[in-house]
C-alpha positions as CSV (number, residue, x, y, z in Angstrom):
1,X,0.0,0.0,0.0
2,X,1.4,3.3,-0.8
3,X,0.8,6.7,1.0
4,X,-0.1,9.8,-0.7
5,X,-0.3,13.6,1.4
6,X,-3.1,15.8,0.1
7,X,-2.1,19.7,-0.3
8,X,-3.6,22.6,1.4
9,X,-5.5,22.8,-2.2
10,X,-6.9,19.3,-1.6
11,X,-4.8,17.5,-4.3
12,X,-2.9,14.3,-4.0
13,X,-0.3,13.0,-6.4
14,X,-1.0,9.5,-7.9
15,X,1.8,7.5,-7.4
16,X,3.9,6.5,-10.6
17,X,3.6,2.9,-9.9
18,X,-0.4,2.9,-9.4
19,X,-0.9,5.3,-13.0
20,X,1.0,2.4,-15.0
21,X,-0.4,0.0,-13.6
22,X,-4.0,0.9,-14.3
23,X,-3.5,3.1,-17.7
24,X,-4.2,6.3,-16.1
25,X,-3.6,9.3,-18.8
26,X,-3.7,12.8,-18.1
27,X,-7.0,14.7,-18.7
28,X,-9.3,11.2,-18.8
29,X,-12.6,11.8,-16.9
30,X,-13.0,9.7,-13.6
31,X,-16.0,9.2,-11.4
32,X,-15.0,9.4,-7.5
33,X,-17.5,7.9,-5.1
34,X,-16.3,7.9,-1.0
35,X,-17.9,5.3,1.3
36,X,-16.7,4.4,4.6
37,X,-13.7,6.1,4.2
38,X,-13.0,4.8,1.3
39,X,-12.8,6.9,-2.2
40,X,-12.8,4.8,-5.8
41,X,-11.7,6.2,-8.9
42,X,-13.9,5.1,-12.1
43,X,-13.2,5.5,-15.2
44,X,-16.4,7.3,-17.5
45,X,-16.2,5.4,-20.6
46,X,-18.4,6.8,-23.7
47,X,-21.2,3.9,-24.5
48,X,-20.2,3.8,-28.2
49,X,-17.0,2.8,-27.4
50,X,-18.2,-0.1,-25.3
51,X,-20.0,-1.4,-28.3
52,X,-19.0,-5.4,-28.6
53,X,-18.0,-5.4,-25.1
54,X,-19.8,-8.5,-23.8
55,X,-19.7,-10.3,-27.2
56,X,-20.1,-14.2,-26.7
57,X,-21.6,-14.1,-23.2
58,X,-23.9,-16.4,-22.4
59,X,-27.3,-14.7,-22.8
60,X,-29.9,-17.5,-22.2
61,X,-31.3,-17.1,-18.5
62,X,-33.4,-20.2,-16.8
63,X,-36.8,-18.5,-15.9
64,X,-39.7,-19.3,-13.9
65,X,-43.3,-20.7,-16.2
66,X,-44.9,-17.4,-14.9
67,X,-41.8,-15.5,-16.3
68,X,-41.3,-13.8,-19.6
């Protein structure tokens, strides 16, 4: 685990290691939710580009008679 310190401007420096090893790029668009002191960066992909994303997953779900 590595240790950050967050300016007086409430900024933190991502460490080297941790930006190559998840593709982080400067300018990309993250979402950051906090939760039990705890905060995630996601990354905001554009839908088009997720196009063919799940291609050969298994689609067929066993449902219930009363089911559509």
């Amino acid at each position: 685990m590595m240790t950050v310190i967050v300016s007086p401007k409430f900024r933190a420096v991502i460490p080297k290691k941790i930006r190559k090893d998840f593709s982080l790029v400067s300018a990309q668009k993250r979402q950051v939710p906090g939760d039990k002191g705890r905060i995630a960066f996601i990354l905001l992909r554009n839908p088009r580009k997720m196009c063919g994303m799940l291609k050969g997953i298994e689609t067929s779900v066993p449902r219930d008679n009363d089911r559509l």
